[in-house]
N, CA and C atoms as a LAMMPS dump frame, in Angstrom:
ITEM: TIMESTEP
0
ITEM: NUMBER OF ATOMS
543
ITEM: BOX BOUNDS ff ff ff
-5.0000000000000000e+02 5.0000000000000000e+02
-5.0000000000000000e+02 5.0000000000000000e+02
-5.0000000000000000e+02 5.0000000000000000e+02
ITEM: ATOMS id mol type element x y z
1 1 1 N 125.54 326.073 -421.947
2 1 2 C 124.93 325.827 -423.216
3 1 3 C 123.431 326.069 -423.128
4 2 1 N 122.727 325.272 -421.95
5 2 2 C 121.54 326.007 -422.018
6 2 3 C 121.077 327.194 -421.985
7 3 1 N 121.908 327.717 -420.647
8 3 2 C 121.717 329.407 -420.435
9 3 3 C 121.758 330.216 -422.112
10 4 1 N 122.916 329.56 -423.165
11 4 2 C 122.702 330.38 -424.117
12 4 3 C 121.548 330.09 -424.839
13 5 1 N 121.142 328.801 -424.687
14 5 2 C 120.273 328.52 -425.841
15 5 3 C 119.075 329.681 -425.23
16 6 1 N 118.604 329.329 -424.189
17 6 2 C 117.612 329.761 -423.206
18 6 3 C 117.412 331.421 -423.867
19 7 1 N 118.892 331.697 -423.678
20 7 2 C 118.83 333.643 -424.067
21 7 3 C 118.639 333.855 -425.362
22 8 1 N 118.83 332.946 -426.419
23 8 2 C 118.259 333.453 -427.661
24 8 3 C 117.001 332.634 -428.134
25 9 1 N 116.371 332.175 -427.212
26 9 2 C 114.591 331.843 -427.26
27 9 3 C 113.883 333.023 -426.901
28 10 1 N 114.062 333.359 -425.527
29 10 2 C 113.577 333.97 -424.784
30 10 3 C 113.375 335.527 -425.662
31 11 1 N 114.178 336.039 -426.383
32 11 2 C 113.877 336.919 -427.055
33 11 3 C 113.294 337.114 -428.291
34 12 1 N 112.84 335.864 -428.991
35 12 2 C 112.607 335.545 -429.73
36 12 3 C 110.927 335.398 -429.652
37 13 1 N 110.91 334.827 -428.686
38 13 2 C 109.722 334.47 -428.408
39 13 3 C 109.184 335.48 -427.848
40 14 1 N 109.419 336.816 -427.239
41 14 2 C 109.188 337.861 -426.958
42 14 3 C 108.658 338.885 -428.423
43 15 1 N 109.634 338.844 -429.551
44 15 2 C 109.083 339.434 -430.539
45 15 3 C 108.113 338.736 -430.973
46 16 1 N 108.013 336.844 -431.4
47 16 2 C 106.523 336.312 -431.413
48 16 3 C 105.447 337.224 -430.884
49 17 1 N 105.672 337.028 -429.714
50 17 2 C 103.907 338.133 -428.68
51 17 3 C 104.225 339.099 -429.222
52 18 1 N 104.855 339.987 -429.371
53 18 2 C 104.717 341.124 -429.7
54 18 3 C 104.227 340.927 -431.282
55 19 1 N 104.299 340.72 -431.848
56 19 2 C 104.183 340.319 -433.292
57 19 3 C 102.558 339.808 -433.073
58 20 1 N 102.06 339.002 -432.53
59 20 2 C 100.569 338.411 -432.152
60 20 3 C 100.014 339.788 -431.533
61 21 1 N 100.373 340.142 -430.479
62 21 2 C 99.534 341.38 -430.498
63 21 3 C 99.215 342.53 -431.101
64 22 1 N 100.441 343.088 -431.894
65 22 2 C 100.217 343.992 -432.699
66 22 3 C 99.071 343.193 -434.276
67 23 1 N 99.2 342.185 -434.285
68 23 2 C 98.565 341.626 -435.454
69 23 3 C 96.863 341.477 -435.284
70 24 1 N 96.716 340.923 -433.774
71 24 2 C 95.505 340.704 -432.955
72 24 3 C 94.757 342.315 -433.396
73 25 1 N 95.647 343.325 -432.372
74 25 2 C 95.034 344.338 -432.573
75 25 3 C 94.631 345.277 -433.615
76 26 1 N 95.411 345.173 -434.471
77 26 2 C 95.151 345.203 -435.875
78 26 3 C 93.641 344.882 -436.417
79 27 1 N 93.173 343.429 -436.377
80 27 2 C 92.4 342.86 -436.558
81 27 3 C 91.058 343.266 -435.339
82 28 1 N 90.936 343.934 -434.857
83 28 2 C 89.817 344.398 -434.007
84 28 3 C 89.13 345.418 -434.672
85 29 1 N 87.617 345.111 -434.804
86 29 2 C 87.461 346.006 -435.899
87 29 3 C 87.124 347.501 -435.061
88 30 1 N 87.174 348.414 -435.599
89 30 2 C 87.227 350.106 -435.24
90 30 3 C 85.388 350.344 -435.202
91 31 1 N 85.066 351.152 -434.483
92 31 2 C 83.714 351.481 -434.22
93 31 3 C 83.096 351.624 -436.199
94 32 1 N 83.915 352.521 -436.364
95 32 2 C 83.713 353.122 -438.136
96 32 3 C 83.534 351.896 -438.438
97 33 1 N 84.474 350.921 -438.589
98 33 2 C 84.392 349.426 -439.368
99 33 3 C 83.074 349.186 -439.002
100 34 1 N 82.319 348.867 -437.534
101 34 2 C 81.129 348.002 -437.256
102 34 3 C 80.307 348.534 -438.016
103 35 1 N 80.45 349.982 -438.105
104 35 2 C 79.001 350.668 -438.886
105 35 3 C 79.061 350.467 -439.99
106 36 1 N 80.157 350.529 -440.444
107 36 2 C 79.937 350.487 -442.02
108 36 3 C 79.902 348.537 -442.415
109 37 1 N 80.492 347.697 -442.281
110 37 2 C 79.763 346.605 -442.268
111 37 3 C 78.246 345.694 -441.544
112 38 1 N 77.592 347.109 -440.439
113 38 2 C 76.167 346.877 -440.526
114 38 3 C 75.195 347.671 -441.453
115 39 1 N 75.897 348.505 -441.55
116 39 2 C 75.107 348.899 -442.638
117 39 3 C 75.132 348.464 -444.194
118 40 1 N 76.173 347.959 -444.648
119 40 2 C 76.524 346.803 -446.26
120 40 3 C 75.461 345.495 -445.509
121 41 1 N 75.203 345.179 -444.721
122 41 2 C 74.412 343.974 -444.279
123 41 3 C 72.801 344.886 -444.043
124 42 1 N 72.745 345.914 -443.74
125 42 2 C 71.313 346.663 -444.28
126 42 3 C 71.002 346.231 -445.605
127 43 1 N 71.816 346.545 -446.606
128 43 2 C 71.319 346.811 -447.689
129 43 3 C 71.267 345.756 -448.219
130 44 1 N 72.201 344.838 -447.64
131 44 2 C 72.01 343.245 -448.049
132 44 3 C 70.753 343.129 -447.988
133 45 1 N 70.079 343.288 -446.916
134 45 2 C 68.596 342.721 -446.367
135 45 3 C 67.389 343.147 -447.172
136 46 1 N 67.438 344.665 -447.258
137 46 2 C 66.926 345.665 -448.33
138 46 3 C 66.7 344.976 -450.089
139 47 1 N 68.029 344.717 -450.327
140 47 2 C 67.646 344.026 -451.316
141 47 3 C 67.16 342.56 -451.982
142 48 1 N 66.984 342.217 -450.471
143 48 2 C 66.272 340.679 -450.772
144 48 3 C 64.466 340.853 -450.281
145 49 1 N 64.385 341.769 -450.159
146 49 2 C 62.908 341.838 -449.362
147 49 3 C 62.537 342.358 -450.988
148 50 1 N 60.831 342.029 -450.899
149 50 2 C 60.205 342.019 -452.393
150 50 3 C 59.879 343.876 -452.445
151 51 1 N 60.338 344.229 -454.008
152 51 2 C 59.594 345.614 -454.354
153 51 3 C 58.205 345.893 -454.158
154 52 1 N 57.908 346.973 -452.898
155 52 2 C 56.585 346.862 -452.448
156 52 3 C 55.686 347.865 -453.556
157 53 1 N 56.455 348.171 -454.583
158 53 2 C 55.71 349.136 -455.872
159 53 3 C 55.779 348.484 -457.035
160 54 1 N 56.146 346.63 -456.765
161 54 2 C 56.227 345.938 -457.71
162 54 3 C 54.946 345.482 -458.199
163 55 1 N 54.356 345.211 -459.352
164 55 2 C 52.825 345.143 -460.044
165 55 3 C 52.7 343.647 -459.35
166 56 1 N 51.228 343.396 -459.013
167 56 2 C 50.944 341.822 -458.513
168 56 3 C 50.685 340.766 -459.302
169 57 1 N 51.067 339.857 -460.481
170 57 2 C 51.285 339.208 -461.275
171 57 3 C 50.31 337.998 -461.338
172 58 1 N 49.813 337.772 -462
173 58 2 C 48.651 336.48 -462.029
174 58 3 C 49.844 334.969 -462.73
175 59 1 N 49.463 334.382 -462.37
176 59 2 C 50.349 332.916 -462.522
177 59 3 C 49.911 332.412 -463.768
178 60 1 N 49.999 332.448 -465.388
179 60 2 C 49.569 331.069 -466.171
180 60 3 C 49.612 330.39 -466.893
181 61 1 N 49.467 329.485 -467.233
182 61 2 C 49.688 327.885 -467.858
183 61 3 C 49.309 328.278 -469.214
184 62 1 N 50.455 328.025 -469.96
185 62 2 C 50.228 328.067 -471.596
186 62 3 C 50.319 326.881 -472
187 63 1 N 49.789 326.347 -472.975
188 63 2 C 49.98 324.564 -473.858
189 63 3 C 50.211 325.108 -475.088
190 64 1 N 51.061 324.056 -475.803
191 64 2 C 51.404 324.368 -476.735
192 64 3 C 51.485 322.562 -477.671
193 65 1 N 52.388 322.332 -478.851
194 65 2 C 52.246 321.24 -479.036
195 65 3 C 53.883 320.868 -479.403
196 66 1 N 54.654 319.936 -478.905
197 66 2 C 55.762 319.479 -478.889
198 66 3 C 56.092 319.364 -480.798
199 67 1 N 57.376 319.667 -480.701
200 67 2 C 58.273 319.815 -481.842
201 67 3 C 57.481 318.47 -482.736
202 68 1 N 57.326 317.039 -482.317
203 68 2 C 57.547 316.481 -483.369
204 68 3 C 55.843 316.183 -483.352
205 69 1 N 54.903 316.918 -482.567
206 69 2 C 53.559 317.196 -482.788
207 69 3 C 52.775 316 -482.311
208 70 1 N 53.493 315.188 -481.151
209 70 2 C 52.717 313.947 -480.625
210 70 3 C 52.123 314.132 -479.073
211 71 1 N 52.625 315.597 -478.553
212 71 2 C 52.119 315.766 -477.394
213 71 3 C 51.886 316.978 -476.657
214 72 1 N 51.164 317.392 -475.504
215 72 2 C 50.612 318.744 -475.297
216 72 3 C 52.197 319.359 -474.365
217 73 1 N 52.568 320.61 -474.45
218 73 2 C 53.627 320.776 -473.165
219 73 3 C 52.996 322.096 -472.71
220 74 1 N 53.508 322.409 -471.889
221 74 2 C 52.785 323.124 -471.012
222 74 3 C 53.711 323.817 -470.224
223 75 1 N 53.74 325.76 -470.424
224 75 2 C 54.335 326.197 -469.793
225 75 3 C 54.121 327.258 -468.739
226 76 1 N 54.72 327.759 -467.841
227 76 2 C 54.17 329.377 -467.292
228 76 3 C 54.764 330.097 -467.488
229 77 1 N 53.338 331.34 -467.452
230 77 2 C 54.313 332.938 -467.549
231 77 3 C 53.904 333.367 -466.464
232 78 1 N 53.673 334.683 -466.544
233 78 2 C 53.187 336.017 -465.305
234 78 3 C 52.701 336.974 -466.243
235 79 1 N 51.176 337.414 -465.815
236 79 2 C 50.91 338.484 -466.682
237 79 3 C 50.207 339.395 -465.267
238 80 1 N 50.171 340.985 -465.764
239 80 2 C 49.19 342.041 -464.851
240 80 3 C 48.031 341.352 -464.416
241 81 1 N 47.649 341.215 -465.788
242 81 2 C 46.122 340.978 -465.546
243 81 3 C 45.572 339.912 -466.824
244 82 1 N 44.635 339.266 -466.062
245 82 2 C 44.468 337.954 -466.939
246 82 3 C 43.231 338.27 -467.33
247 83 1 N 42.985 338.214 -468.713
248 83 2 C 42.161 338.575 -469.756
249 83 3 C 42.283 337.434 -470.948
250 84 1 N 40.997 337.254 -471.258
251 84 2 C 41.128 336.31 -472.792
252 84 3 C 41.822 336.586 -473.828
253 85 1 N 42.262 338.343 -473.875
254 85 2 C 42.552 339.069 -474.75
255 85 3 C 43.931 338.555 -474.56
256 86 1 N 44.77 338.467 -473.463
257 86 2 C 46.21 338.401 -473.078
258 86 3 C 46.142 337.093 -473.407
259 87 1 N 45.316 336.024 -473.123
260 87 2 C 45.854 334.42 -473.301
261 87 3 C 45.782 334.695 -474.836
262 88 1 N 44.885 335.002 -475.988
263 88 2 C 45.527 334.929 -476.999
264 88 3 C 46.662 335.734 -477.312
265 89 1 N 47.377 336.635 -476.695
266 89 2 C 48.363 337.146 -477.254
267 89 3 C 49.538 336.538 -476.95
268 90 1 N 49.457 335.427 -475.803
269 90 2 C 50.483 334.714 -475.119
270 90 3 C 50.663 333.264 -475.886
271 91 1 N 49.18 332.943 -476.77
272 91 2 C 49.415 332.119 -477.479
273 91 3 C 49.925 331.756 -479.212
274 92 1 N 49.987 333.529 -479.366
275 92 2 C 50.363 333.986 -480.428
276 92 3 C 52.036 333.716 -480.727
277 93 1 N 52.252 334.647 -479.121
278 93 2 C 54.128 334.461 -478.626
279 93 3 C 54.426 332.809 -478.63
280 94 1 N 53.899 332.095 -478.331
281 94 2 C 54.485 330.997 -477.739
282 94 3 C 54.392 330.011 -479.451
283 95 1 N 53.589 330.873 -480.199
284 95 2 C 53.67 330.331 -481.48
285 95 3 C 52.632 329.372 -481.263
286 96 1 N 51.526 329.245 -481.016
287 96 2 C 50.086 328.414 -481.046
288 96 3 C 49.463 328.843 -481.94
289 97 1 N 48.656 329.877 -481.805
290 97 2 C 48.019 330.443 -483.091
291 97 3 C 49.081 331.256 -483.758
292 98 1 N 48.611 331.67 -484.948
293 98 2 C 49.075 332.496 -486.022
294 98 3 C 48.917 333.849 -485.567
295 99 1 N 50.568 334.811 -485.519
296 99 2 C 50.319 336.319 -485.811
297 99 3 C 49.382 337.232 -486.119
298 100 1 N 48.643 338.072 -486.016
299 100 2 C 47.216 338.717 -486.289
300 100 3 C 46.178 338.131 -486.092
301 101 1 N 45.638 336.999 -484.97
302 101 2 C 45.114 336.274 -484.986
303 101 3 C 44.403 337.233 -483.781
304 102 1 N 43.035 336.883 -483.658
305 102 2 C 42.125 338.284 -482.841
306 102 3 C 40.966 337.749 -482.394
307 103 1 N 40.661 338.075 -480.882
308 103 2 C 39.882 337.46 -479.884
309 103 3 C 38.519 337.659 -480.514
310 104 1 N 37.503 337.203 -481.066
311 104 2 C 36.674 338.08 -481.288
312 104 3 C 35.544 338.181 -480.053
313 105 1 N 35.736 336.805 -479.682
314 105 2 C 34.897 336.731 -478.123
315 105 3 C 35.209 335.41 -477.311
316 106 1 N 34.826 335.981 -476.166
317 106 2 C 35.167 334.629 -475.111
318 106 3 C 33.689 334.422 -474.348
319 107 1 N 32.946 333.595 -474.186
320 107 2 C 31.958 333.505 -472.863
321 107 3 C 32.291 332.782 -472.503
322 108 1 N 31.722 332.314 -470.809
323 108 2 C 31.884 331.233 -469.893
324 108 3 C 30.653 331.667 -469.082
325 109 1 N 29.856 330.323 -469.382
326 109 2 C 28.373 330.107 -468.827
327 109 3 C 27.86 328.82 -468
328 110 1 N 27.183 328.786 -466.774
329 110 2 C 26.753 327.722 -466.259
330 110 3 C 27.778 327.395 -465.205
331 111 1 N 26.897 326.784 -463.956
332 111 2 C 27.189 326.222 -462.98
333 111 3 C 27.681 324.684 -463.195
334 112 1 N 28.948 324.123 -462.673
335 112 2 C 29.313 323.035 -463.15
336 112 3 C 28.779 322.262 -461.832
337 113 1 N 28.529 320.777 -462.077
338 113 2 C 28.404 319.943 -460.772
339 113 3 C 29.098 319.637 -460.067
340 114 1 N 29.746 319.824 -458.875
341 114 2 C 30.566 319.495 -457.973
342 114 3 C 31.633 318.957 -458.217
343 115 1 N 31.464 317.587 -458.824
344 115 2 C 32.67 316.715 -458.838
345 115 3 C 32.999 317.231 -460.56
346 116 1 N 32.61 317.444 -461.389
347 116 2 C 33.358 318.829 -462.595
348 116 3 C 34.183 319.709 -462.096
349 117 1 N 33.948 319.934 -460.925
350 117 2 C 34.87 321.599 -461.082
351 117 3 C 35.852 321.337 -460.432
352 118 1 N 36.339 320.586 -459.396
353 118 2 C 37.604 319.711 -459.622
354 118 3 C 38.106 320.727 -458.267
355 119 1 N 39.708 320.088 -457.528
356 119 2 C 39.642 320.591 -456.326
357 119 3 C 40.32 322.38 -456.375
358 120 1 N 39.727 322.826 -455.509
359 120 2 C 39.999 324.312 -455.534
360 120 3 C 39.476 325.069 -456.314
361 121 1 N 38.206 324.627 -456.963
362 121 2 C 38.012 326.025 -458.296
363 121 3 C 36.945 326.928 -457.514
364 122 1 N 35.905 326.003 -456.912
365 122 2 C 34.786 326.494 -455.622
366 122 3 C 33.94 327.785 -456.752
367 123 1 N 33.347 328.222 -456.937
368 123 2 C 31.813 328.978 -457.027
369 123 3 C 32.893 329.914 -458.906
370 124 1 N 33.772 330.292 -458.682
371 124 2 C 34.411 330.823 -460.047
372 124 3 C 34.312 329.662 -461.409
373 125 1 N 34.413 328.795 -460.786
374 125 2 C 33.966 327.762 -462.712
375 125 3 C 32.595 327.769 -462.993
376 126 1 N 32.782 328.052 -464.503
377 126 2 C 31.904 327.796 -465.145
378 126 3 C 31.703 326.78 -466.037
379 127 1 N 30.589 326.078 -466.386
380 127 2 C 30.273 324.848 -467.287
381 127 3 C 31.017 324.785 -468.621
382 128 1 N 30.487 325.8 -469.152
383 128 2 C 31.146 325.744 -470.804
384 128 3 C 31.486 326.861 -471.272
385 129 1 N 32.461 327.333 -471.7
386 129 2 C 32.955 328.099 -473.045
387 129 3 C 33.227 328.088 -474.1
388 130 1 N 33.021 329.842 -474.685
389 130 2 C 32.921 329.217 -475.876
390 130 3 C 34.04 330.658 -476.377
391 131 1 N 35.057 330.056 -476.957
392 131 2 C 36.157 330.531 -477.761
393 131 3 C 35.556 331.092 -479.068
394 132 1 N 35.849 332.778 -479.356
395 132 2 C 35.747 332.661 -481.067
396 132 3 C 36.905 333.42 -481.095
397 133 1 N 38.012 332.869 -482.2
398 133 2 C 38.739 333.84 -482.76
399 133 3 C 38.634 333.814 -484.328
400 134 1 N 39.405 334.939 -484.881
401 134 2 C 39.587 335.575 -486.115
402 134 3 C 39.772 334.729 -486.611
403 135 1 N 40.931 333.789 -486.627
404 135 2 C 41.264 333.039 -487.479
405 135 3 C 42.279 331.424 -486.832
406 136 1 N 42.291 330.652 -487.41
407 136 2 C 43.018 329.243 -486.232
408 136 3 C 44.074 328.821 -487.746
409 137 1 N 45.389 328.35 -487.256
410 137 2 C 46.23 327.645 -488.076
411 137 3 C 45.566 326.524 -488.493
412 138 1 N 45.399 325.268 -487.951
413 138 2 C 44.847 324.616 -489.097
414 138 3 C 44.089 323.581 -488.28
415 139 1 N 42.572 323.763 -488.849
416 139 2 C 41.396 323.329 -487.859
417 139 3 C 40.986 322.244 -487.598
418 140 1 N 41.902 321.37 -488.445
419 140 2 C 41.482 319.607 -488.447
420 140 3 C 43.2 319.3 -487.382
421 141 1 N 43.778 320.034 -486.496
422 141 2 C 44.533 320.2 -485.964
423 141 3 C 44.51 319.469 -484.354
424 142 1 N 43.55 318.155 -484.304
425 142 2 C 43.439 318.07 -482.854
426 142 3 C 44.515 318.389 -481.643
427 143 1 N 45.585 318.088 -482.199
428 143 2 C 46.796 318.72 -480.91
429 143 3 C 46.62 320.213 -480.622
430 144 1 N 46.157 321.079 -481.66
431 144 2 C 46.624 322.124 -481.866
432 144 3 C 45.283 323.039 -481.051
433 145 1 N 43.841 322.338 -481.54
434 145 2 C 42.724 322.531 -481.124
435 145 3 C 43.14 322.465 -479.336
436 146 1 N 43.311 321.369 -478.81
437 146 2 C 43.633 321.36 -477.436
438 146 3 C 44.528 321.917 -476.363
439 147 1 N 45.547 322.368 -477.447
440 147 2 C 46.658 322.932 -476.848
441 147 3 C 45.272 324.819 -476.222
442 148 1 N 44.756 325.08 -477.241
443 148 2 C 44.418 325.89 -477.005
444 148 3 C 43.195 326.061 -476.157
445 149 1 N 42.326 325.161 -476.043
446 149 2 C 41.173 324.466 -475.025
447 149 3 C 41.613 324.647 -473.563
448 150 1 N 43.166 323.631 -473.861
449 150 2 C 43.486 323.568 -472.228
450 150 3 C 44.112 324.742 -471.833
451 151 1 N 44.436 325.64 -472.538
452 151 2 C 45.262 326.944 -471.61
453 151 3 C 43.879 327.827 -471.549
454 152 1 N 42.691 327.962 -471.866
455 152 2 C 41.359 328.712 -471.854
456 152 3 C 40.84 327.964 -470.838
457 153 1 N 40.673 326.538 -470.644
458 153 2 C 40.419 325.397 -469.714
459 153 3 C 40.86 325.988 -468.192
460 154 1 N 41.894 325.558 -468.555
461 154 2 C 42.687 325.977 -467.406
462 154 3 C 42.521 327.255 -466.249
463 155 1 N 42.991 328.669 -467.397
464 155 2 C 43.17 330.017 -466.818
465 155 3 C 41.53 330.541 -466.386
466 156 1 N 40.889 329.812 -467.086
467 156 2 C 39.248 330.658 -466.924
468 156 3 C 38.861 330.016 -466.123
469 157 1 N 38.885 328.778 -465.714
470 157 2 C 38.429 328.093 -464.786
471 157 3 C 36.612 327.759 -465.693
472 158 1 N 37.027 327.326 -466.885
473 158 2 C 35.763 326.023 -467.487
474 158 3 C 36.042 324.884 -467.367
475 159 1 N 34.969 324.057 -467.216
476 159 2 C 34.887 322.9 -467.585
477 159 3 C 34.873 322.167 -469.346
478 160 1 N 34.475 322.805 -469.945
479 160 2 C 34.149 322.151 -471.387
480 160 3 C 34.359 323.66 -472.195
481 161 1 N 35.369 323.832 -473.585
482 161 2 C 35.401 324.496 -474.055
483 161 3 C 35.074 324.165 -475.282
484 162 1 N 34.37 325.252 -476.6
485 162 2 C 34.045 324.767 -477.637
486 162 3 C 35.124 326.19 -478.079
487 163 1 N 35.777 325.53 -479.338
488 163 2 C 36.372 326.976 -480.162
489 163 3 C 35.381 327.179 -481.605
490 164 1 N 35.426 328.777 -482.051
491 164 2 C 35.099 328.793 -482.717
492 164 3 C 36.229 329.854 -483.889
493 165 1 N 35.801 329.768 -485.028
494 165 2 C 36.515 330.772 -486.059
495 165 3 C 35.365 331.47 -487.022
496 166 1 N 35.408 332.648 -486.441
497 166 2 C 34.385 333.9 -486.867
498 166 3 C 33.212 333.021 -486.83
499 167 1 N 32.963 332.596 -485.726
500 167 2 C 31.226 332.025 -485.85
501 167 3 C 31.292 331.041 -485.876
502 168 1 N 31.877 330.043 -486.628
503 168 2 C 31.702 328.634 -487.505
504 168 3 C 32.949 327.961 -485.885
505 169 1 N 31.896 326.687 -485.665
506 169 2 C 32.367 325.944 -485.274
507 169 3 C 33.471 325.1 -485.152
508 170 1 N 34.413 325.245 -485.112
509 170 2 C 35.687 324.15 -484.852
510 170 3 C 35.966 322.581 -484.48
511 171 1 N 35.525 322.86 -482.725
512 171 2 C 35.443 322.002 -481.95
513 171 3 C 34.667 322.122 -480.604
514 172 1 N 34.197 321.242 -480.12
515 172 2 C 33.031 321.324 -479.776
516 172 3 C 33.049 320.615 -478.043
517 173 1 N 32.924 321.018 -476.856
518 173 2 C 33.216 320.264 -475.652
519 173 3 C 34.541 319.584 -474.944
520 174 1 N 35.338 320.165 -475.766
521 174 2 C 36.821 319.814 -475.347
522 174 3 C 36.725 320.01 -474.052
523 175 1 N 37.642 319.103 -473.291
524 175 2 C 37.776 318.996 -471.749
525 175 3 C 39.489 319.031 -471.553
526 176 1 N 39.418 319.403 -470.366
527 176 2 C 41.195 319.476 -470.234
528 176 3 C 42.16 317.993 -470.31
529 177 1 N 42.689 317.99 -471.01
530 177 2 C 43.919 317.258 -471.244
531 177 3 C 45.266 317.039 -470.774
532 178 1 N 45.372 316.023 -470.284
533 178 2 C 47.013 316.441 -469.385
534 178 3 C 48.243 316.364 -470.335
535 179 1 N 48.793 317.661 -470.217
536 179 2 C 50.357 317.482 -471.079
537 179 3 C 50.834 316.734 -470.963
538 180 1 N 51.84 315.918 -472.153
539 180 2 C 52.433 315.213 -471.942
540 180 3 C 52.223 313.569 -472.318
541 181 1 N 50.741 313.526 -472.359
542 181 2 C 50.14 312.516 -473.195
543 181 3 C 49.542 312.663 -474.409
């Protein structure tokens, strides 16, 4: 009884290995295979490394004024190149000022005192600016006034901004404001 059992294991278990090795070998990958899955892992790599003909992007902070108009929010974009001309057009998009609304000038004048210019700004801030545009949504607007202070505040690196509309005064020494309050 054993001897039989024995003789129909024994062959059995013979096609097993044979069955494992042909399966094993199967599974070994072929020279062709290595190359062509090091090279799909090239391009893997390739496409995580940054576009070296990609434009170099400036980082900045837009404010704006929350839906129910009780507080500053504050967002980022990426632009080429940072110009007064671009922060009003970014504040146009983001719906701050009004559509056709037009830089007419920006200055930023004066050395600020040390503890003004706050950490990291070093020898680029200036004391005060002064905002003029074409035209402002609506000028008794203090949220609205600041929203736009602090993203000029901010990106230009002033201390005190005054806005103006075609000349005529607005507001006058605005200082940056933290969103959110």
């Amino acid at each position: 009884m054993k001897k039989m059992i024995a003789g129909k294991i024994r062959p059995a278990l013979c096609v097993v290995g044979m069955m494992m090795i042909c399966s094993l070998a199967a599974c070994t990958p072929t020279p062709q295979k290595q190359l062509a899955e090091e090279e799909k892992k090239m391009q893997q790599v390739d496409e995580k490394l940054p576009d070296a003909n990609a434009p170099e992007l400036d980082v900045v902070s837009i404010y704006s004024v929350s839906e129910d108009g009780s507080k500053l929010e504050g967002t980022m974009d990426a632009v080429e190149e940072l110009t007064p001309e671009v922060l009003v057009q970014l504040l146009i998009q983001y719906g701050v000022l009004e559509e056709g609304t037009e830089l007419v000038s920006f200055e930023a004048e004066g050395s600020p005192s040390s503890g003004e210019a706050g950490p990291g700004q070093g020898g680029s801030t200036k004391e005060y600016g002064v905002l003029n545009l074409s035209k402002f949504p609506d000028k008794g607007n203090n949220m609205l006034l600041q929203a736009v202070a602090n993203t000029f505040l901010e990106n230009m690196n002033v201390v005190y901004m005054t806005i103006q509309v075609n000349g005529e005064t607005v507001a006058e020494n605005l200082s940056m404001v933290d969103a959110g309050k």
